[in-house]
N, C-alpha and C positions, 0 to 999 in steps of 0.2 A: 766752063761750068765748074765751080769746085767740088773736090771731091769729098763726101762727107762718108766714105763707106766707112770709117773708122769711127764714124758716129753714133756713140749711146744714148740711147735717149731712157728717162726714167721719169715715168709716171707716177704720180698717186693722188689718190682723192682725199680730199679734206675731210677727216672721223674722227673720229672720238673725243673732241672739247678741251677743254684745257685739263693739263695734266701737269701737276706739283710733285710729286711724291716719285718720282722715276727716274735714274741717269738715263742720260742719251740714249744709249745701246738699246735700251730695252724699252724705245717707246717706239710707234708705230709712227713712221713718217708725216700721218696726216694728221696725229696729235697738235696740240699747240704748246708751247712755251710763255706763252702770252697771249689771249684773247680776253681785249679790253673794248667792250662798247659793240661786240659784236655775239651773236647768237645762234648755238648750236641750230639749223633750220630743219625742221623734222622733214622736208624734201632732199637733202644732203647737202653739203658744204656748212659756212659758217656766213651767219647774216649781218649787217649792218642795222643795227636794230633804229627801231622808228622814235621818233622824237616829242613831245608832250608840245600843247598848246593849253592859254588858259581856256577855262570852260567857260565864262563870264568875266569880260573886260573889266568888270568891276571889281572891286575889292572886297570881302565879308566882313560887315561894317565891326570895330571895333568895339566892345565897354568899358578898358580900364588904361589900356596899355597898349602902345605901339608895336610890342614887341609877343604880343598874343598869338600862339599857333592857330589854323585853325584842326579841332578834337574830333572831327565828325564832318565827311563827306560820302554821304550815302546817296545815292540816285533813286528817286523815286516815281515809278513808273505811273502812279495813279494821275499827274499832272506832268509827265516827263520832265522834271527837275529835279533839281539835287538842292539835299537835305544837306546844310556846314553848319555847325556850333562852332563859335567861337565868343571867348571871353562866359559872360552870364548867359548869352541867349542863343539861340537857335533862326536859321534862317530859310529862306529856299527862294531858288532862281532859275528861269531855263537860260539858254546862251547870251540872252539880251537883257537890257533891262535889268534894275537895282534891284538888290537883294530884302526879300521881307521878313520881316521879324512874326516867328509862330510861335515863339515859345520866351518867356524870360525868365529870370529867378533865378538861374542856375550857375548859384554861386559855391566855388569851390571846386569846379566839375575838373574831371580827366578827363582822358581819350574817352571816347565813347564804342562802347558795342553798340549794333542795331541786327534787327531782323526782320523783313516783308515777309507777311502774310496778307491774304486773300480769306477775307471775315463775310459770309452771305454775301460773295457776292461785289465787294468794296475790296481796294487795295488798302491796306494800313502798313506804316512801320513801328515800330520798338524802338525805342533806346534807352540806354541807361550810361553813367559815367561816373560809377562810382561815390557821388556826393550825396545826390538826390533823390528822389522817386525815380523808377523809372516810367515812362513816357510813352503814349499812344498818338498816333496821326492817321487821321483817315481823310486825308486830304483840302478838309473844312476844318475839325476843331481839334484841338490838342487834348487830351486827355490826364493827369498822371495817375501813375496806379497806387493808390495811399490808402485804400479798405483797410479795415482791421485784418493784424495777421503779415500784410504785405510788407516786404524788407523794406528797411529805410532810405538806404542808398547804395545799390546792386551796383556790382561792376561788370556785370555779364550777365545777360540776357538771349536767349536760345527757342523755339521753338518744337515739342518732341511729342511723337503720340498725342495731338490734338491738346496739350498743353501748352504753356510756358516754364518756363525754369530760369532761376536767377541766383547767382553764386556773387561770392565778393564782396558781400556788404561786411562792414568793419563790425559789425556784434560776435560776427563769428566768418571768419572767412574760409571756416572747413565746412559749412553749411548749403547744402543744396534746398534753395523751396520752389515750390511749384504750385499752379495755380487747378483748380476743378477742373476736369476734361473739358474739351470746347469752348472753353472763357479762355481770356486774357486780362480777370480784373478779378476773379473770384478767390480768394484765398482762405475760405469759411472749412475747415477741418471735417465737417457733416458733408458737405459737399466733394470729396474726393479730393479736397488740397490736402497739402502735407510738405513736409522738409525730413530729409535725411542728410545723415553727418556722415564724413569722410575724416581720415585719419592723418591729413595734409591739406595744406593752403591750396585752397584750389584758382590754378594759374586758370583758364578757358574750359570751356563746353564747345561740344562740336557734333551733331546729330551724324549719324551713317550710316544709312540702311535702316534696320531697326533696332539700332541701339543707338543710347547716347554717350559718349564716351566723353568721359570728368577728366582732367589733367590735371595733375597737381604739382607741387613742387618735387617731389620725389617719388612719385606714384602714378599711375592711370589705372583707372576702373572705369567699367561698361555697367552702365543701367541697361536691363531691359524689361520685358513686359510691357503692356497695356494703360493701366490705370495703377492707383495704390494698394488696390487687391492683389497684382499680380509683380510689383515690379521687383526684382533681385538686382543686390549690387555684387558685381564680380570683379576680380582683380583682373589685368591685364599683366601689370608687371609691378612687385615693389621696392624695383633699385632704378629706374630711370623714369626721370619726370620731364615738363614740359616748363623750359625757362622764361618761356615769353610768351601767353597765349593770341598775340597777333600776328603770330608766326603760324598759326595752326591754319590748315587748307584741305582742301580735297584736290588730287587730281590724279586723274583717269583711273577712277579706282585705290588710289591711296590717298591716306592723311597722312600728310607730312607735319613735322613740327619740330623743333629746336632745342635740341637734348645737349647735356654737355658736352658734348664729341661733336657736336655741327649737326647737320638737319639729317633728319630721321624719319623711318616709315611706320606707323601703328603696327603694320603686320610682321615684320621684320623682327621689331623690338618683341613682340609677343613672344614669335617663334624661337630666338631663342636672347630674350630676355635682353640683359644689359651686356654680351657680349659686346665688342668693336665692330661687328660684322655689321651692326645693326645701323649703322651712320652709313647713309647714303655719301655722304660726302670725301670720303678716303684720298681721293684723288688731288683734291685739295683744302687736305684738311688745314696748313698752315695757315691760310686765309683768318679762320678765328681762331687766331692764339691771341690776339693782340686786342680781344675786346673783353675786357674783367665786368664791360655793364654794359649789358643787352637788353635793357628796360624800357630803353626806345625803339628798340629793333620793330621794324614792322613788312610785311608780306603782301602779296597780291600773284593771285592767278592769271594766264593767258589761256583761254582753256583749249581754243582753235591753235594754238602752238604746241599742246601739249608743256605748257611752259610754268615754271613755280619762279621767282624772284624774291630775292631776301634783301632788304636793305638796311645796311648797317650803319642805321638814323643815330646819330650824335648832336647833340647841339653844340657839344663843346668844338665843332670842327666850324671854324670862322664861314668856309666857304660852303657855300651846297656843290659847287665845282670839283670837291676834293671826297665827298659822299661817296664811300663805297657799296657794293653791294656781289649777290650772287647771282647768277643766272643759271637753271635748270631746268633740262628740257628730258622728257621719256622718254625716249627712241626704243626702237625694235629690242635693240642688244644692252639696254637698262640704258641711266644719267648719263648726260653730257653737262659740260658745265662750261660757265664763262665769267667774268667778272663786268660789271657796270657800273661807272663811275656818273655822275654827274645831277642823281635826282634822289633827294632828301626829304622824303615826305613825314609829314606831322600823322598823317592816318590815309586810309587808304578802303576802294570798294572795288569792287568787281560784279556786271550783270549781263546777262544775256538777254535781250527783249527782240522778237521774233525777229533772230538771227542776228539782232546788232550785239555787239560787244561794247560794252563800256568800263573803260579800265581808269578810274578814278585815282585824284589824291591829292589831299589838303596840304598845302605849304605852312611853313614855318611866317611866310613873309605875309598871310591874311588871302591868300588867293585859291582858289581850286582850278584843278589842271586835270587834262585828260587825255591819259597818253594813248601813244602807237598815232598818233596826230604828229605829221607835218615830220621834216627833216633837222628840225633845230630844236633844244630845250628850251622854249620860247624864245627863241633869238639867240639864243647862244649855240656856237657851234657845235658836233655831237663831236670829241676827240675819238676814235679809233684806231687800235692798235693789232695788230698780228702779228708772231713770230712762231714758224715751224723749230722743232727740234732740227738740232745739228747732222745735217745727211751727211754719209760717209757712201752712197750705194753701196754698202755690203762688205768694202773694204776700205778699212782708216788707215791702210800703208798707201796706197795709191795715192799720186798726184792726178788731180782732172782740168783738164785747161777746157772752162766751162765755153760755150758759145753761144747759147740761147734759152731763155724761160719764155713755156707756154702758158699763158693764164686761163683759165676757165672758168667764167662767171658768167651771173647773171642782173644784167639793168635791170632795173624799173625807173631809170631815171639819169639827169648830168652826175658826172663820174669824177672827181676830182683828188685824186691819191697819188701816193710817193711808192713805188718799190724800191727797196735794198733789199742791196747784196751783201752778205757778212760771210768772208771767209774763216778756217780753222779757231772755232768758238770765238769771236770774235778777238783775235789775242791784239794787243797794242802794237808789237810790232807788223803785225801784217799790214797791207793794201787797203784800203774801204773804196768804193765805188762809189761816187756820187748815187744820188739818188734819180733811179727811172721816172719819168710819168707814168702815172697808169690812171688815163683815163677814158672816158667815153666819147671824145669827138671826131675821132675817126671811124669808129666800129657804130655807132648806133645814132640815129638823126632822131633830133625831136624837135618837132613845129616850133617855130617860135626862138627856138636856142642855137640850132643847128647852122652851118655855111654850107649854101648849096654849093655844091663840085668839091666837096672836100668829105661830106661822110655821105651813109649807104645809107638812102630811103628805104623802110621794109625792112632794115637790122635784121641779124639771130637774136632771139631770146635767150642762145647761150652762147657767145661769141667768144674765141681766142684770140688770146693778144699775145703776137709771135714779138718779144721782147729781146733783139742780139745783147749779151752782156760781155765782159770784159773781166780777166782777171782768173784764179783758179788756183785751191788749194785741194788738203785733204778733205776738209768736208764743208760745206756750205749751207748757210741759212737764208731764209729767206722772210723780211717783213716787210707788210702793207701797211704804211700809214694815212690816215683820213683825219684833216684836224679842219678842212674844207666845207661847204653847205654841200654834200655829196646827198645826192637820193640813196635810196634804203638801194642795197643789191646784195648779192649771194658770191662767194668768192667758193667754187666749187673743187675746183684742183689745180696743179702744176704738172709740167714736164720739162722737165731738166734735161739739157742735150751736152754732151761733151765727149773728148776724147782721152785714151787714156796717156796718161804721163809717166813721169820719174817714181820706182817703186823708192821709200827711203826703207 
């Protein structure tokens, strides 16, 4: 039996997300140096994140151009289908079956806000996109809202204190109006409507508790009060504003949004203002150096993740393949973060309908998708990457003549990835190890995929994979790659086993 008493074994668990902004020394083992496609898991480790399908095999029928985003995909629950503008008009469809046209005319439109509300009784949505009226649906007839009074063509549409509120329209776009309490059509000044002026463009509206909070280009202020008897406007801050308001979210108690340091918390930036402290993102802030026009940037909640994703939409980027993005997740001990490469949405929804989650979003190519669906970006592979910081266990004079890595993860499904080994920061002249398998057919059987007498019926749900390796420096990395149709799983921790070597 060999003898291994001279064996160190070193643990850690995979925490704290990707981390940019740290040398080696001073990051925590279970950091990343690369986390691409994969997601901080509020259970622990780092996840293989899930893949989009389209929502409707059909395509959002076109009006001028082939090359038409589509500005608006909203799900709506009154007929369980989702509301897509594209081109002039407006559509809705559930998974099957051609899309219907409910709206037309709406020429020159942008991205579209929308808002669901619950009117006596009826589900209805809102929309507006900047060109035109904005728009009512209560499941039969479309409405626009064009009374005397009402903006002509709002870019943002909001519901607050038993009103509406609409900002953006190009007569003045530091203008907030609103409509008489409990209507969504009334804008008769006797009646309790009204408009107030702000002192910057205002980027989004974003309701929170009981205030409504305005973002501007260089500003945020909070409405609050009732009706226009009572409402006061109050600053929040007036040295940092909100660069893209389809960046703005709620989650778990904060609104996040997109300042010029990288994404940010309302409460933060309050408490003390435009410091740096105030950018959630520090850790890797270098991610947005490299975008001078965040006009297309757009956002979406996971809220059962605790999860914010930023996606940093270009058209100028040929492929949606090369589409980057942020991934944010709130853990106990604040952000974790990851990078997402490979989904380029035109616009984007997010709902909750008793207990489903539906995570929305319009393609650039005429199609609506719905992710956290399936293993593939509709058929296309999901590439994932991981790489730990450079371990030294505690001392970079040591040589280690490694002999085995423990994996600790967790399936939901066939397992098809590469481990490497990368010794002393990867230098040129060193060793490289081919690359391990690391996959699930010896550790976990599933009906259908599996060889009987070769894996274990009844798997762990978190199994180790005793990996012998070869080879041994002063300090060692270690990356998972998945460029395979791998099911979603949880890559939890490592143990690194070796003996000690040559001190230099």
């Amino acid at each position: 039996m060999a003898d291994e008493t001279g064996l160190n074994p070193y643990y850690f668990p995979l925490e704290g997300g990707l981390v940019l902004d740290q040398p080696t020394f001073n990051m925590a083992p279970g950091m990343a140096l690369e986390l691409l496609n994969y997601e901080p898991d509020i259970r622990g480790g780092y996840r293989r994140i899930d893949g989009y399908l389209k929502w409707n095999p059909n395509i959002v029928p076109q009006t001028a151009s082939a090359n038409e985003p589509v500005l608006m995909s909203a799900f709506f629950a009154g007929n369980s289908s989702v509301i897509a503008a594209r081109g002039t008009s407006v559509y809705k469809a559930g998974t099957t079956g051609s899309w219907t046209a409910i709206d037309t005319g709406r020429n020159g439109a942008g991205k579209y806000t929308h808002f669901r509300y619950n009117l006596n009784g009826t589900e209805h949505i809102i929309w507006a996109d900047g060109a035109n009226h904005a728009t009512k649906y209560d499941g039969t007839n479309v409405t626009d809202l064009n009374s005397t009074g009402a903006p002509a063509n709002p870019k943002f549409v909001i519901g607050y204190k038993n009103a509406f509120f609409f900002a953006g329209h190009s007569a003045n776009v530091e203008e907030l109006v609103f409509t008489a309490p409990y209507t969504d059509s009334d804008f008769n000044t006797a009646n309790g409507a009204g408009a107030i002026r702000v002192d910057s463009p205002i980027t989004g509206l974003f309701p929170f508790r009981d205030e409504l909070f305005i973002f501007c280009e260089e500003r945020i202020f909070r409405l609050i009060g009732n009706t226009i008897a009572d409402f006061q406007l109050q600053p929040v801050t007036r040295d940092v504003g909100c660069l893209n308001g389809f960046t703005i979210q709620e989650l778990a108690g904060e609104i996040l949004f997109l300042g010029k340091d990288g994404i940010r918390t309302v409460a933060a930036t309050e408490k003390i203002n435009d410091v740096n402290l105030g950018a959630i993102t520090k850790p890797i802030q270098e991610l947005f150096s490299n975008f001078p026009d965040v006009s297309q940037f757009d956002s979406i909640v996971i809220p059962d993740k605790t999860q914010y994703r930023l996606f940093f939409t270009n058209t100028g980027i040929a492929s949606t393949a090369k589409t980057r993005g942020v991934v944010a997740v709130l853990k106990e001990k604040g952000f974790e973060f990851s990078e997402i490469e490979g989904i380029q949405p035109a616009c984007t929804d997010f709902v909750t309908i008793q207990g489903e989650s539906f995570v929305l979003h319009g393609g650039f190519d005429g199609y609506v998708y719905r992710q956290e669906q399936g293993n593939t970006f509709d058929g296309t592979a999901i590439k994932g990457r991981y790489r730990s910081p450079d371990l030294t266990m505690g001392d970079a004079g040591l040589r280690k003549n490694f002999q085995r890595v423990i994996i600790n993860y967790s399936p939901t499904g066939v397992i098809n990835s590469d481990l490497f080994i990368r010794y002393d920061y990867e230098a040129p002249q060193v060793a490289r190890p081919a690359a391990y398998p690391f996959d699930s057919s010896t550790v976990v059987a599933l009906y259908g995929t599996s060889l009987y007498g070769t894996a274990t019926y009844g798997g762990q749900s978190n199994p180790l994979v005793r990996q012998p390796i070869e080879g041994s420096g002063f300090a060692i990395a270690m990356r998972v790659v998945d460029s395979a149709e791998s099911s979603a799983y949880t890559l939890k921790g490592f143990q690194l086993e070796f003996t000690a070597g040559a001190r230099r």
